[in-house]
N, C-alpha and C positions, 0 to 999 in steps of 0.2 A: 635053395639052389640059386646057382646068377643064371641069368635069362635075360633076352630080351625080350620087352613088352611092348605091344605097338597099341596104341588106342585113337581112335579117329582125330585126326586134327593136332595130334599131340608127336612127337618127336620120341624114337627107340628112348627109353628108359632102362637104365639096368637097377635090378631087382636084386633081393639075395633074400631068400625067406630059411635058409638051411646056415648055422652058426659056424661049419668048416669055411665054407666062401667069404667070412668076415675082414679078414686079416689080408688076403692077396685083394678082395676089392679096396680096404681104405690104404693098403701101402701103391694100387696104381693111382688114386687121387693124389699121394704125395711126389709119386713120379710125375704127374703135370704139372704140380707147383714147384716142385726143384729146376724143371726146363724152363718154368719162367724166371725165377731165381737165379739162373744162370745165362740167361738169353743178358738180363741188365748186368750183371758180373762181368760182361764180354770185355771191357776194358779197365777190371780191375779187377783181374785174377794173382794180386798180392796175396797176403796173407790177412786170411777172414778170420771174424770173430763170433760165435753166435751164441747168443744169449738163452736162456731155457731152454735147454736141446733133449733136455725128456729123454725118451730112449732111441732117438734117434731117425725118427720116421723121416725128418725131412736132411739132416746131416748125410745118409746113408747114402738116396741118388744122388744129391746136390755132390757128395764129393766125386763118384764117377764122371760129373760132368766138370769138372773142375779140378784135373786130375792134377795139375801143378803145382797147387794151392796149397799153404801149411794151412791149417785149421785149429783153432783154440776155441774148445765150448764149456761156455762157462753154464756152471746147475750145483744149485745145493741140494735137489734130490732130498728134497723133505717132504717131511706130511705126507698125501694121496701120492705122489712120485715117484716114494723113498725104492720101491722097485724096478725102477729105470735105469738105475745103476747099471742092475746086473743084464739088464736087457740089450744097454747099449754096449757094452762088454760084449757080450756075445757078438753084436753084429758087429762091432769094429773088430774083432778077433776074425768070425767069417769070411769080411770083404779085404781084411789083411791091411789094416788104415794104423793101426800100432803108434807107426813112423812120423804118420803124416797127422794124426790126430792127437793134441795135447788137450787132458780133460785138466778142469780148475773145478774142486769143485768149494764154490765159495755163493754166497750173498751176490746177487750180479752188482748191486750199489757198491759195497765194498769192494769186489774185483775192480770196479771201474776206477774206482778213486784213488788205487793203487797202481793204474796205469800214467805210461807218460805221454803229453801229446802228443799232437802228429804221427801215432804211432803205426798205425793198423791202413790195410786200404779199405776193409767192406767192415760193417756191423750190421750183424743180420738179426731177424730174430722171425720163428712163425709162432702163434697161437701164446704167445706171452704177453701181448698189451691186455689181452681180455685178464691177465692173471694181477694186473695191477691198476688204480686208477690215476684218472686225466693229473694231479697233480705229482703222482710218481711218476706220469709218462712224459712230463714236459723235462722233469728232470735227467731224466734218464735220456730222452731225443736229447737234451746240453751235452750231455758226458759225452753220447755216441759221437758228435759234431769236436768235442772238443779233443780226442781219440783219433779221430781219422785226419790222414794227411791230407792236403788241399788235391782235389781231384779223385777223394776217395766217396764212395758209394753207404748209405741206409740203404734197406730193405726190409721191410716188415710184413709177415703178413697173416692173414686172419679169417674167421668165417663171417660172412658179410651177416649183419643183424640184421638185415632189409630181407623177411622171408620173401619169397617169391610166390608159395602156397601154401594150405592149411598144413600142410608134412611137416613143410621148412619151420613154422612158426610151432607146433610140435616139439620140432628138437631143441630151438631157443627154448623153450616153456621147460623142457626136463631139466637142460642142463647148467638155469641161470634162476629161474627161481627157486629161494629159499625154501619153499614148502616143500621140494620136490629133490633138490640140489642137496648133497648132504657136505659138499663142499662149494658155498656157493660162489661167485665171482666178487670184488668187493665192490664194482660200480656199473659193470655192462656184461652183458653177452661178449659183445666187441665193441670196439669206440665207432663212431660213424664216421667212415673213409675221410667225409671231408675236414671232419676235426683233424685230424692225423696228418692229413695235407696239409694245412692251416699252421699247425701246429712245425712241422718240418720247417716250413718260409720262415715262420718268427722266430726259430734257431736260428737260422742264417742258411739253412741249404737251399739249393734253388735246383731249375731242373727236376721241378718235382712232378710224379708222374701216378695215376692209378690207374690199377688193370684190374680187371672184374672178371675171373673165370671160374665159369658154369660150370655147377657139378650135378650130376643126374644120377646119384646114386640112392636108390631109394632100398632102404633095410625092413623087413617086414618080419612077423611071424616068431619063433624062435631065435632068430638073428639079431631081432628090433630087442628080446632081451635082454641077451648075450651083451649088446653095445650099450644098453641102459645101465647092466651091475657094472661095465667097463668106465662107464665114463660117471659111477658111485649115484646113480640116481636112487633112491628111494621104490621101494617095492610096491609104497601104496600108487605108485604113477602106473605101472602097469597093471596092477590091479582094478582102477579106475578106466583105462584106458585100452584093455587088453584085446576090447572085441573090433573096436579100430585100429590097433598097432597090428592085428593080425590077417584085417582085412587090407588097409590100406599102407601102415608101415610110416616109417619118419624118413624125410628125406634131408641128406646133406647139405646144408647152406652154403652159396659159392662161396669160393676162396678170393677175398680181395687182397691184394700187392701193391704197397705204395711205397715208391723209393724216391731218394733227393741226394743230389751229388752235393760236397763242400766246396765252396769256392776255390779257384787256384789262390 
């Protein structure tokens, strides 16, 4: 079930120990990161681009909030993904986006290098730096930079690898190492915010910014399963782990957003 949880000194938690409440509590986590994804959009509500868009968790409010907006998401929908497809079909068919949403579905390196400069005003991406490492990501922040017209917008964003508690460090532990991970990361959980900020400056954006938000969503019980075969963990982790995933549960690591505008 979600509930709130109150514990002396500690701040309401929301809890879900029941696997129906899975899916409406991680898609309102993604309604907080599209409002921030779109609070820095506010002056480049051109035509975005977003990279690994999966099936859609964060495409889906980001475009109600940005209802102007053409959108082109680029995903080769392979491997662990390759069912995203039809997921994200659906919900663009549901919220009636058809018109406004062009799918590519390509390699995002080769989409990119098949673009022309200056073209796009925003390149966004969430939960895809973790899917690549620092020297694919230095690559890929050139393309975005070299793709975007001068005063256009990056946005990136990620689950912070800085657990906060033993939950947070839990869910890094299922779904990043190898022992555990049956499709593991090839170099981090996520990169550390301030490489990525670091990283932006030395492409040339500037105006670079990160925002850190807290998520309190703690999954427990049946639910902390359910989100384990979801996100391809290995069986012997809950097996191991099963009489603390059910007492205590994994908790969501915050969501960090780091964006950099391109010079005029």
């Amino acid at each position: 079930m979600l509930r709130k949880e109150r514990k002396s000194g500690v701040q309401n938690t929301n809890v879900i120990s029941h696997p129906k409440y899975l899916e409406s509590a991680w898609l309102a986590l993604y309604d907080k990161l599209a409002k921030s994804f779109a609070d820095l959009l506010r002056f480049n509500t051109g035509h975005l681009v977003e990279i690994g868009c999966g099936r859609g968790q964060l495409t889906i409010p980001l475009s109600r909030l940005v209802a102007n907006s053409p959108i082109t998401v680029v995903d080769k929908f392979a491997g662990p993904y390759s069912k995203d497809l039809k997921l994200l079909r659906a919900a663009l068919a549901q919220e009636k986006l058809g018109k406004r949403v062009d799918m590519a579905f390509s390699d995002y390196s080769r989409w990119l290098l098949e673009q022309r400069d200056n073209k796009y005003d925003a390149m966004i991406s969430n939960e895809f730096l973790c899917e690549i490492d620092s020297i694919e990501m230095r690559r890929f922040l050139s393309e975005c930079y070299r793709v975007l017209r001068p005063r256009g917008i990056t946005i990136h964003g990620f689950l912070s690898p800085r657990a906060r508690n033993s939950r947070q460090r839990l869910s890094i532990e299922a779904d990043s190492n190898p022992r555990w991970a049956k499709h593991p990361p090839k170099e981090w959980f996520s990169p550390q915010p301030k490489y990525v900020a670091d990283q932006l400056r030395r492409t040339g954006f500037r105006t670079v910014r990160t925002q850190v938000i807290k998520n309190d969503l703690r999954i427990k019980a049946s639910a902390a399963r359910q989100l384990l075969r979801r996100w391809n963990v290995k069986e012997s982790f809950w097996r191991l782990h099963q009489e603390r995933l059910i007492r205590e549960g994994l908790e969501i690591p915050d969501w960090v957003v780091v964006a950099g505008l391109k010079p005029q």
